[in-house]
C-alpha positions in Angstrom: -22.8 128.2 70.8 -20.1 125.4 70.2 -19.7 126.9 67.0 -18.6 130.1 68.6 -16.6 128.8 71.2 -14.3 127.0 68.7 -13.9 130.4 67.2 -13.2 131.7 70.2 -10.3 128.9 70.7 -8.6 129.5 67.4 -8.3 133.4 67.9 -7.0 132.2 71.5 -4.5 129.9 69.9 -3.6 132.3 67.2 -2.9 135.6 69.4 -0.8 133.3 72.1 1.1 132.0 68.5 1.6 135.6 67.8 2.4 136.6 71.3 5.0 133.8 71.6 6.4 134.9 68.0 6.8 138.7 69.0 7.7 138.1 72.5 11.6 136.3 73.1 11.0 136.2 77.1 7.9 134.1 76.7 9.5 132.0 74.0 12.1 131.6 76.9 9.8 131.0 79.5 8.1 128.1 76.9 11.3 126.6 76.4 11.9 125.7 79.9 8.6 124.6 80.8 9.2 121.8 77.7 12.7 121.2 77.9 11.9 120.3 82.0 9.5 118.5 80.9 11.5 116.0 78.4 14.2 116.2 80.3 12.2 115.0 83.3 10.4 112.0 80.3 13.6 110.7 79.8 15.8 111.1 82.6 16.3 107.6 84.7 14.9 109.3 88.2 11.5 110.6 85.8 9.4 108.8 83.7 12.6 106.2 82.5 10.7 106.5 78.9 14.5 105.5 77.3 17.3 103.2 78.9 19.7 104.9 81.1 22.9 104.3 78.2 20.2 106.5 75.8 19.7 109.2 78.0 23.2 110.1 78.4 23.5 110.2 74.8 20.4 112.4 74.0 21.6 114.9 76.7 24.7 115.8 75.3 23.1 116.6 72.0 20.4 118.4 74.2 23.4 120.7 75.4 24.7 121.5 72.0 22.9 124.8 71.3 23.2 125.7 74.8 27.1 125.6 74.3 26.6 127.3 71.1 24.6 129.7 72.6 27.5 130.5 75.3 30.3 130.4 72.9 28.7 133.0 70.9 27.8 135.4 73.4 31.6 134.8 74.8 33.0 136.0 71.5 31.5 139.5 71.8 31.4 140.3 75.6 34.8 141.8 76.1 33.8 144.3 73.5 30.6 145.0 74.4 31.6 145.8 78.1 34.4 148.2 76.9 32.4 150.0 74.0 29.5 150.1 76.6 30.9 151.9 79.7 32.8 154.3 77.3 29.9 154.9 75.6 28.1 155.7 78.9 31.0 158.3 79.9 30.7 160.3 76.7 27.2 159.9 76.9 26.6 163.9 77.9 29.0 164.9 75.7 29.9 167.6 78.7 32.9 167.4 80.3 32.0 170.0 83.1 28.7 168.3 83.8 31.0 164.9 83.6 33.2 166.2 86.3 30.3 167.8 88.7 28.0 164.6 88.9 30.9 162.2 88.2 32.5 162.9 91.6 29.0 162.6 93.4 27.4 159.7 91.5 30.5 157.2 91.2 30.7 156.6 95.1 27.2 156.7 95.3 27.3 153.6 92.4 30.2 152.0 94.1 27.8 152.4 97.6 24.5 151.2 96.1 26.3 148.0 94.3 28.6 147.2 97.7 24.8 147.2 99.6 23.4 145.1 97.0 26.4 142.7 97.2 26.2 142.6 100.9 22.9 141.6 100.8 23.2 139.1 98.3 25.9 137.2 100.6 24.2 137.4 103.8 21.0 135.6 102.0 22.4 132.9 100.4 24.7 132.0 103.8 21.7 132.3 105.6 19.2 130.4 103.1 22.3 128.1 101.9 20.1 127.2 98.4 23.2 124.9 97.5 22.7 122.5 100.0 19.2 121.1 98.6 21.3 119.9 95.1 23.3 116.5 96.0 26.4 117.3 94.7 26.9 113.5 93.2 23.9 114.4 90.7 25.5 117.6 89.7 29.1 116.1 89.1 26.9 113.2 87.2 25.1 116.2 85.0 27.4 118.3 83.9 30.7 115.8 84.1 33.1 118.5 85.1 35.9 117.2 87.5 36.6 119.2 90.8 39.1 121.4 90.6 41.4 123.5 92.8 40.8 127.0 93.7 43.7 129.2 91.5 45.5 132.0 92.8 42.9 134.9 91.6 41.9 134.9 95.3 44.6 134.4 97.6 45.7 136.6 100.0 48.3 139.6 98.8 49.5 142.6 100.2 46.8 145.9 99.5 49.5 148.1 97.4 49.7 145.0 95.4 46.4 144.2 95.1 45.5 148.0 94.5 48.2 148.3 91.3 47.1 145.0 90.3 43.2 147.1 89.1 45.6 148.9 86.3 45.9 146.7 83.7 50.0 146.0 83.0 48.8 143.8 80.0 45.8 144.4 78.4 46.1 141.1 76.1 46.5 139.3 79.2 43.7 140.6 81.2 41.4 139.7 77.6 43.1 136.0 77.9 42.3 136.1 81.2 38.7 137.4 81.4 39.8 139.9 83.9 36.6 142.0 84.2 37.7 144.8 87.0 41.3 145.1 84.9 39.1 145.3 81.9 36.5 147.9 83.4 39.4 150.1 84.6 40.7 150.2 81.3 37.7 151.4 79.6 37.0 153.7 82.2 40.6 155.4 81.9 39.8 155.5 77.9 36.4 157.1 78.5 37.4 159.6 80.7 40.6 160.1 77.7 38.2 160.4 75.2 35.9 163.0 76.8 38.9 165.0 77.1 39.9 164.5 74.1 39.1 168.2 70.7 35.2 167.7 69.7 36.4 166.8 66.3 38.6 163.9 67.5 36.1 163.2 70.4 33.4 162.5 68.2 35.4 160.3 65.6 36.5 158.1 68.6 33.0 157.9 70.1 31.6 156.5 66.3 34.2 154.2 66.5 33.4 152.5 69.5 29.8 152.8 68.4 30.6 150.8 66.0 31.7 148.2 68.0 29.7 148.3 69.8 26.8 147.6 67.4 28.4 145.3 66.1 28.2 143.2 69.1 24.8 143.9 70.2 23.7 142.4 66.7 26.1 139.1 67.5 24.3 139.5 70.7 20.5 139.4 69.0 22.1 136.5 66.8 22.7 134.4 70.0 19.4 135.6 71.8 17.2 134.3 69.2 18.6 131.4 69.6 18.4 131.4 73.3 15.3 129.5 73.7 16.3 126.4 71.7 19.5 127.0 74.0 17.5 127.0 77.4 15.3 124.2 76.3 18.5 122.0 75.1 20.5 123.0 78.7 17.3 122.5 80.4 16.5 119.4 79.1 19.9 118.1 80.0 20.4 118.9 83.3 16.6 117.6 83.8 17.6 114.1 81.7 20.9 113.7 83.6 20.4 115.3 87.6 16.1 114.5 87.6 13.7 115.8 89.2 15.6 116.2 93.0 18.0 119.0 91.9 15.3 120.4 89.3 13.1 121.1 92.9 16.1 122.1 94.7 16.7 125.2 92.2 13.5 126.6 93.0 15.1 127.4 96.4 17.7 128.9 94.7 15.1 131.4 92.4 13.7 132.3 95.6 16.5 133.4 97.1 17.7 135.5 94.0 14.2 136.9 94.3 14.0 137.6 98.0 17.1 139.7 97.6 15.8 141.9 94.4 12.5 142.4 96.6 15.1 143.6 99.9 17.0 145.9 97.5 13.9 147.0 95.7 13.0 148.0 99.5 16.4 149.8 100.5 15.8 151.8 97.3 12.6 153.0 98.6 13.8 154.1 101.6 16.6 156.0 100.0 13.2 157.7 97.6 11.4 158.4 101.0 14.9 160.3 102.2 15.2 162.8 98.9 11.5 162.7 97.2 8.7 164.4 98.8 6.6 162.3 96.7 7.0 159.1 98.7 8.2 155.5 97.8 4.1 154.4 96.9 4.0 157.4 94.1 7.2 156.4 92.9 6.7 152.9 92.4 3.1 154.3 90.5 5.6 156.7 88.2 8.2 154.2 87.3 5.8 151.2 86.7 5.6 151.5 83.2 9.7 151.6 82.5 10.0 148.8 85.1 7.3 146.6 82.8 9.1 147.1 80.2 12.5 145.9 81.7 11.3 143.3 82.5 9.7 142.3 79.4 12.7 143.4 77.3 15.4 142.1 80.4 17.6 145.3 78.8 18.3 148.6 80.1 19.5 149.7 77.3 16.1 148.9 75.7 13.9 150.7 78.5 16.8 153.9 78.4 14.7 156.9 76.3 11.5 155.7 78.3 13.4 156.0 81.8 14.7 159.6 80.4 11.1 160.5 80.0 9.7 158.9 83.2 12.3 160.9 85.0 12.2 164.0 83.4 8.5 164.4 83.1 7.2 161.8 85.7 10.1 162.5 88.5 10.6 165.9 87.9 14.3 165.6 87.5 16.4 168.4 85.4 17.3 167.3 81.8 20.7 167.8 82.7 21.1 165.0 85.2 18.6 163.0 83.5 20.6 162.8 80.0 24.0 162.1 81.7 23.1 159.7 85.0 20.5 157.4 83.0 23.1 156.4 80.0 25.6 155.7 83.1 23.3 154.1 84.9 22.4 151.5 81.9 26.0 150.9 81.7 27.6 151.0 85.6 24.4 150.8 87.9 23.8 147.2 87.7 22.5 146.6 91.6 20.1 143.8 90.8 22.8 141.7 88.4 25.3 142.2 90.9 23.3 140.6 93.6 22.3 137.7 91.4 25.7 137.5 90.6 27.2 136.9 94.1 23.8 134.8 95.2 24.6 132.3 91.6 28.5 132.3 92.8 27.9 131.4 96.4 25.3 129.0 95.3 27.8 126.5 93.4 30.3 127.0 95.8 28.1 125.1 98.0 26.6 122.7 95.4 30.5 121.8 94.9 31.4 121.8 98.2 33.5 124.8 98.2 34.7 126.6 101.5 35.2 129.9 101.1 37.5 131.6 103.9 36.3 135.4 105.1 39.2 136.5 102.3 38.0 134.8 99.3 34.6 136.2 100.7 35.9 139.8 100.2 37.6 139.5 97.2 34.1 137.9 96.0 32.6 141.5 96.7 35.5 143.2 95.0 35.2 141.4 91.7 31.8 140.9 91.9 31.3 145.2 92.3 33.6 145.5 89.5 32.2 142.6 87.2 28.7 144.2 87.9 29.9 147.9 86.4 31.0 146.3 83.4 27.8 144.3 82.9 26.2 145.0 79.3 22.8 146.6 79.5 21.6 143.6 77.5 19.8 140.4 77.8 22.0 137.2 78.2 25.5 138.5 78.6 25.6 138.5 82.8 25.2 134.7 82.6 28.4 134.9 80.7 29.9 137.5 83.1 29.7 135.1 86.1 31.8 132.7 84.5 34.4 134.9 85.0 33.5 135.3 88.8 33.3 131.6 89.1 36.7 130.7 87.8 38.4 133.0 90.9 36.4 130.7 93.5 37.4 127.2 92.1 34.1 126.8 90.6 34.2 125.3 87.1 32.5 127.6 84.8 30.3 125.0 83.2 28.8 124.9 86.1 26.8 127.7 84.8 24.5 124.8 82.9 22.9 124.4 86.0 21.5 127.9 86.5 20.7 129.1 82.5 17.4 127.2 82.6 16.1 129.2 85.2 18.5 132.5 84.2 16.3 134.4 82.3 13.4 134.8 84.6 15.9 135.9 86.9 17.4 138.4 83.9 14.0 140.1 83.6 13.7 140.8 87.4 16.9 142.3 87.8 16.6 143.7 84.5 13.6 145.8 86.6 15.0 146.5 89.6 18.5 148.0 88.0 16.1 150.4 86.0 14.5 151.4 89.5 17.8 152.1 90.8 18.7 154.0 87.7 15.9 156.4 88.2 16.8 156.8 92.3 19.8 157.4 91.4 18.7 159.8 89.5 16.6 161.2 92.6 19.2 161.4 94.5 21.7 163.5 92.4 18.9 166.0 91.8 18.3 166.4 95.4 21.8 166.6 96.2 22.8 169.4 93.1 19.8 170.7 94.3 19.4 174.5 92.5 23.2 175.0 92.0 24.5 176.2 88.8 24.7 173.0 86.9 21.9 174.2 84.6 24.0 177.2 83.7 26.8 175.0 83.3 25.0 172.8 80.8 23.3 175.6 79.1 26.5 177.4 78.4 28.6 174.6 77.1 25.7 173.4 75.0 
């Protein structure tokens, strides 16, 4: 019997080995249960196992593949976010189906994401997560010095404002990290390129395909590195803040959480509105793409199975399927934009940030725009909200704080923007209902 049971162990041990191997998100989730852990050993409000003078020293080389990590992802996510949305806009390769759905499904994006964002602020005013870090431990963690709120976000005059979304300079809007500037831009050029001869079309598409590859595999450089990265940041924010702010970012998971969960909710209502199915067989249809997005944390990833589910499980037309899905991976990112404005409002209070009902708005603009051009891959929104930080006065290391505890956050979203991919999908059926966009399709196939 004891012989057995030790067996029994060792095929235990080795499938979790193999699991862990195959599996990046549980690697992940590994690395910050031990980097917490050391970082809690050694840090001077833990366990004290090292002197205070040793600590310091052993957290900054903690942090060194976490920086590595973000530098690396930062190189490649201009790129990616352009190549991405123009892929998404030639995605159909139709130009009359582009124009048809396009002028339905873009305020119905624009809608969905404001909602999101919305709720996002209300919780995290309400819940204030910020307030349970002491802001002395975090200026003692990350050794950043406060710094004064730049211009991004000051009050102008709408025309200006509204001219200011067409990028003058495209080099300074790159230097800048300019996302809505940037995802303007790559919107004009997709819509350019779709109208451009088939010949010319499709050289241009490979082109940015290209590019596009080439930064997704920079990208799965980084992300195999990403859990040395999470346990290095993790460890040092555990070593240098302890255990007081570790507890105090729970609150701050939960509210990121509670919010996915409300918007998960207002998508089911908009299902119970244009589905006779019913929210309850929905959520039973869609289960298997929303595992997997959250497994894989990419939408991109989950894409030809959320075609399938839709087409075959939903009981959408191809037509709609094949164009709003390869959007929706690249523009319908509900869930990241809420995590996005909950993270930003979250340091402002941890820093001690006011922001007045203008920098509020502007936070929704940039935010809905930042969201849009959000890869449909793991690890590149935590770089995004840098760029959302920097207009609020928050420094945008401040983002050490919040990549320990990023990715669990990543795979939730990464399921709830699916779900919102495939009501989106719902709804566009329901409201082309039986015209003649079948005809059109089949004719300019």
């Amino acid at each position: 019997m004891h012989h057995s049971t030790n067996i029994y162990l060792i095929r235990m041990v080795e499938s979790l080995g193999l699991l862990v191997r195959k599996r990046l998100w549980m690697q992940i989730l590994v690395a910050m249960v031990l980097g917490l852990g050391v970082g809690l050993l050694l840090s001077p409000e833990g366990a004290a196992l090292v002197n205070q003078d040793l600590s310091v020293v052993l957290a900054s080389w903690f942090k060194l593949p976490g920086a590595l990590f973000l530098n690396m992802i930062q190189m490649v996510v201009i790129p990616l976010i352009v190549s991405s949305i123009i892929l998404g806009l030639c995605g159909s390769g139709n130009v009359s189906q582009l124009k048809r759905v396009g002028l339905r499904i873009a305020p119905y994006f624009i809608a969905t994401t404001t909602v999101a964002v919305i709720i996002g602020i209300l919780l995290v005013q309400l819940i204030q997560p910020g307030n349970y870090i002491d802001e002395s431990l975090l200026t003692a963690a990350t050794e950043l010095p406060r710094t004064t709120a730049p211009q991004l976000l000051e009050p102008k005059p709408l025309p200006e404002r509204i001219a200011e979304l067409i990028p003058a300079n495209l080099n300074q809007s790159i230097a800048m990290r300019n996302m809505l500037q940037l995802v303007v831009y790559a919107i004009f050029t997709g819509i350019a390129v779709m109208l451009l001869p088939q010949k010319q079309r499709e050289t241009a598409v490979y082109a940015f395909g290209i590019a596009q590859e080439i930064a997704l595999k920079i990208v799965g450089w980084a992300m195999l590195f990403a859990p040395l990265a999470v346990f290095g940041l993790l460890a040092d924010i555990a070593i240098r803040v302890g255990l007081t702010a570790i507890l105090g970012m729970s609150v701050y998971v939960g509210t990121v959480i509670l919010g996915l969960l409300i918007l998960l909710v207002f998508y089911l209502v908009i299902v119970t509105l244009v589905s006779p199915a019913g929210p309850l067989r929905f959520l039973q249809r869609i289960s298997g793409v929303q595992l997997l997005a959250f497994s894989t944390s990419s939408s991109a990833a989950v894409m030809p199975l959320s075609m399938r589910t839709a087409e075959s499980s939903l009981g959408v037309k191809p037509s709609i399927t094949k164009f709003i899905v390869p959007l929706g991976a690249t523009v319908n990112m509900d869930g990241t934009a809420l995590y996005q404005v909950i993270a930003a409002v979250f340091l402002t209070q941890v820093y001690g940030i006011d922001l007045s009902t203008a920098q509020l708005v502007g936070l929704t603009v940039t935010t809905v725009g930042a969201s849009i051009g959000s890869p449909s891959t793991p690890g590149v929104g935590i770089v995004i909200l840098a760029t959302i930080l920097a207009g609020i006065g928050v420094p945008p290391e401040g983002i050490a704080l919040i990549i320990g505890v990023d990715r669990i956050l990543d795979m939730c979203r990464t399921a709830v923007n699916v779900t919102g991919d495939l009501t989106a999908c719902l709804v566009m059926d329901k409201l082309l209902g039986s015209d003649k966009l079948e005809e059109v399709a089949t004719q300019t196939a």
